[in-house]
C-alpha positions in Angstrom: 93.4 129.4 116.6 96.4 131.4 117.2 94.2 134.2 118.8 92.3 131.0 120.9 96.0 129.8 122.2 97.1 133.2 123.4 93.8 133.6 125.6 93.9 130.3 127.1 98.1 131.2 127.9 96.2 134.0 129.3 93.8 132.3 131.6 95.8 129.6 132.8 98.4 132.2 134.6 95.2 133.9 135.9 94.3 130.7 137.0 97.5 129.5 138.6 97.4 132.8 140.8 93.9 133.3 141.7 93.0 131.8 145.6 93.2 127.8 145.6 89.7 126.0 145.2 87.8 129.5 145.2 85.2 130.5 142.7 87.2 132.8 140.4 90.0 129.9 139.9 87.2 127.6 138.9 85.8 130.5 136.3 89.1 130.5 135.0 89.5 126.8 134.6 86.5 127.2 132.4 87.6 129.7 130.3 90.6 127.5 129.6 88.4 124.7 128.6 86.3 126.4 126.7 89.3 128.2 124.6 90.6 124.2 123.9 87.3 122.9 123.4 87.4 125.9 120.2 90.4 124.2 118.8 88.8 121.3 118.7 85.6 122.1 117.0 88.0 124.2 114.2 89.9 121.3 113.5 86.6 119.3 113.4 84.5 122.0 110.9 88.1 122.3 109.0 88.5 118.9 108.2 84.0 118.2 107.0 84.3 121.1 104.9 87.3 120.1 103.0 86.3 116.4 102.9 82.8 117.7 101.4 84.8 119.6 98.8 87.0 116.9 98.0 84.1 114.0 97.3 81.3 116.4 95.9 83.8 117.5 93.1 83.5 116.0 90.0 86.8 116.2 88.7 87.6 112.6 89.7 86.3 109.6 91.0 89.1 108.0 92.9 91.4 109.8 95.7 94.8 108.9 97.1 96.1 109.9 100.4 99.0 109.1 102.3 98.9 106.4 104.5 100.7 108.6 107.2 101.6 106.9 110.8 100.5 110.2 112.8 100.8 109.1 116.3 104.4 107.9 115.5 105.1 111.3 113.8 104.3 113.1 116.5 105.5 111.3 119.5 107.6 113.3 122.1 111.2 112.7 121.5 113.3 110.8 124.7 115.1 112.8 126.8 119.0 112.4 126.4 121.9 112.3 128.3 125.4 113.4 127.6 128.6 112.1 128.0 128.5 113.3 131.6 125.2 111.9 132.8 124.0 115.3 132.6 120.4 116.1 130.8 121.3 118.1 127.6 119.1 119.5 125.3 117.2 117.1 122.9 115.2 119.4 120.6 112.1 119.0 122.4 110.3 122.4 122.3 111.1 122.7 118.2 109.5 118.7 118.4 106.0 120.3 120.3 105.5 123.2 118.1 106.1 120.6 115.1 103.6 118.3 116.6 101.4 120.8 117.2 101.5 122.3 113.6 100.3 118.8 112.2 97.6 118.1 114.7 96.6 121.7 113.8 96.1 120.6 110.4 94.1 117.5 111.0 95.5 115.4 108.9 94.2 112.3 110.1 89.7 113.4 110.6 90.0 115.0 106.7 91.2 111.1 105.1 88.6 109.8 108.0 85.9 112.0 106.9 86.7 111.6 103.2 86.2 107.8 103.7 83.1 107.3 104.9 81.5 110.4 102.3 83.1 108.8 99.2 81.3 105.7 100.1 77.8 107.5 99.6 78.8 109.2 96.2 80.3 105.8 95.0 83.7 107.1 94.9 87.1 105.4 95.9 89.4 106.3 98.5 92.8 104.9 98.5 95.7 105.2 101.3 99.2 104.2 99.5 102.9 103.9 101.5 104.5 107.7 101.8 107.9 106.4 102.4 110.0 108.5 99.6 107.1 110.0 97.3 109.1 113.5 98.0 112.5 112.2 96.5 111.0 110.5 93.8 110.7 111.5 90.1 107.4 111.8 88.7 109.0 111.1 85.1 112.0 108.8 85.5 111.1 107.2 89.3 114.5 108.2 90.0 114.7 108.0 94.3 117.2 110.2 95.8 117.7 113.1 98.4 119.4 115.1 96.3 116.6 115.5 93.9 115.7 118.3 96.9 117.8 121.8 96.0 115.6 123.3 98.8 112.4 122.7 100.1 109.9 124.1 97.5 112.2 122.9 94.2 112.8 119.3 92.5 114.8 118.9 90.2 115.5 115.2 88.9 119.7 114.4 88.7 118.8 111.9 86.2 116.2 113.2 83.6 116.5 116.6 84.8 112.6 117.1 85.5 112.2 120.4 87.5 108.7 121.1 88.8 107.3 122.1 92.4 108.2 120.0 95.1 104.9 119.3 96.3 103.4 118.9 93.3 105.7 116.6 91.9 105.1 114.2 95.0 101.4 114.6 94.4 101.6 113.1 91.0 103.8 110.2 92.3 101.3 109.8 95.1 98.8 110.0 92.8 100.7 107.1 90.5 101.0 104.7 93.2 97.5 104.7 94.1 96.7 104.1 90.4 99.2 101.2 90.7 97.7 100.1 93.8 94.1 99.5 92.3 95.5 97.4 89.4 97.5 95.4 91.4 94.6 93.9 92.6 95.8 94.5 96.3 93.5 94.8 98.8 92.6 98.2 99.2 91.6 98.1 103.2 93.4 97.3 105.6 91.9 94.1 107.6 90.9 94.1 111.1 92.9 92.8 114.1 91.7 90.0 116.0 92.4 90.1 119.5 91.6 88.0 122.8 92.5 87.8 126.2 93.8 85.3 128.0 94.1 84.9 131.6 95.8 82.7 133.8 93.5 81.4 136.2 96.2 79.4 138.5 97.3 75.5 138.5 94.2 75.1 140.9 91.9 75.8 137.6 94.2 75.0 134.8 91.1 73.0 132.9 89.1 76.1 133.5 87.6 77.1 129.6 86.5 80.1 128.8 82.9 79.0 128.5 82.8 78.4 132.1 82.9 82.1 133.0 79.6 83.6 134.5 78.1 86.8 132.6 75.5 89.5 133.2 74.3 91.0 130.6 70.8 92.6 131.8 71.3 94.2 134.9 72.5 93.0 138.6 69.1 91.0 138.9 69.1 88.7 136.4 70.1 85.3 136.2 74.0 84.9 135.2 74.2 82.7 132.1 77.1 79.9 132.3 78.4 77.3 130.2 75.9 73.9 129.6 79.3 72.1 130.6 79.8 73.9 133.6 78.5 72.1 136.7 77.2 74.2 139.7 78.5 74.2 143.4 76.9 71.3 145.1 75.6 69.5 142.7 75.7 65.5 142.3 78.1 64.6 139.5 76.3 61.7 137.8 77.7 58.5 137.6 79.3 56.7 134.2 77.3 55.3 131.4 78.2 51.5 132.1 77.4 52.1 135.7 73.9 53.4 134.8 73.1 50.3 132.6 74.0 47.8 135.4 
């Protein structure tokens, strides 16, 4: 991938000086697309194979991941002012290359993937809160920051547990699923419901949705309305006591 990003650098200055509109420029256009298109279908064979080899082992039956907010990770940081109004630095190109290092690693298509396979082995897949499973103890539970000497070591300042850092915050990931499926919580997340509403003006305030036309077969068929709606010219019938007189 590292190879792919340098050749499609590569192509888009080609690109960029090549003759406006001409045929080479658009040859170059789809050398750039093809080079991101490769990305993609790495990520895409990346995160099936390791989604296979996660739900055809045998060595357990349930899984845990983290339920990770990954748009909100990587979102592009604001731009920021200083106390002059001037534009100042803001971190941003250290925020891309982060962002791009976790799209890279497609987190979110290997818990996707693992999802729908476990449910054809009859295995379990369960997404738990991350929110300080690195500070945590896997022994004690003891939650603070400086439980972090550096980034590969943990070492507990209560119980004194020392282990790898990211293998101590698999085992408390892998706790709080555990805890999770005996709370009897529900383990999916439930759909949003959404509608629409429009304002049709004061002229049509008693307007109900059921009186909106629809096509659903094609522009020569019949548009199907409401039973309560009544068409343009038509004779509106008189009351019931007016009828029996």
């Amino acid at each position: 991938m590292q190879k792919s990003r340098r050749q499609r650098a590569k192509w888009q200055r080609r690109s960029a000086r090549r003759q406006k509109g001409s045929r080479n420029q658009k040859k170059a256009y789809r050398k750039v697309a093809l080079y991101a298109r490769y990305e993609a279908n790495v990520r895409w064979d990346y995160a099936h194979q390791t989604s296979h080899r996660l739900v055809a082992s045998d060595e357990a039956d349930i899984m845990v991941f983290e339920d990770l907010a990954i748009s909100h990770i990587t979102r592009r940081l604001k731009p920021r002012k200083d106390e002059h109004g001037r534009w100042g630095r803001n971190g941003a190109r250290a925020k891309a290359g982060l962002n791009r290092a976790i799209l890279s690693s497609a987190w979110g298509q290997v818990v996707k993937f693992t999802e729908y396979k476990a449910l054809r082995t009859e295995k379990l897949v369960i997404l738990v809160p991350p929110a300080y499973s690195s500070q945590t103890c896997a022994v004690c539970g003891h939650v603070s920051p400086d439980n972090r000497p550096s980034q590969a070591e943990f070492v507990c300042l209560r119980c004194g547990h020392a282990d790898n850092a990211d293998h101590n915050a698999a085992v408390v990931i892998a706790a709080r699923g555990v805890q999770k499926l005996l709370s009897g919580e529900p383990l999916t997340k439930p759909r949003r419901k959404t509608r629409i509403f429009r304002s049709l003006g004061p002229e049509r305030s008693e307007v109900t949705p059921g009186e909106i036309s629809v096509r659903r077969l094609g522009p020569t068929a019949p548009a199907q309305r409401s039973m309560s709606q009544e068409l343009p010219g038509a004779i509106p019938e008189p009351p019931a006591s007016t009828r029996e007189g």
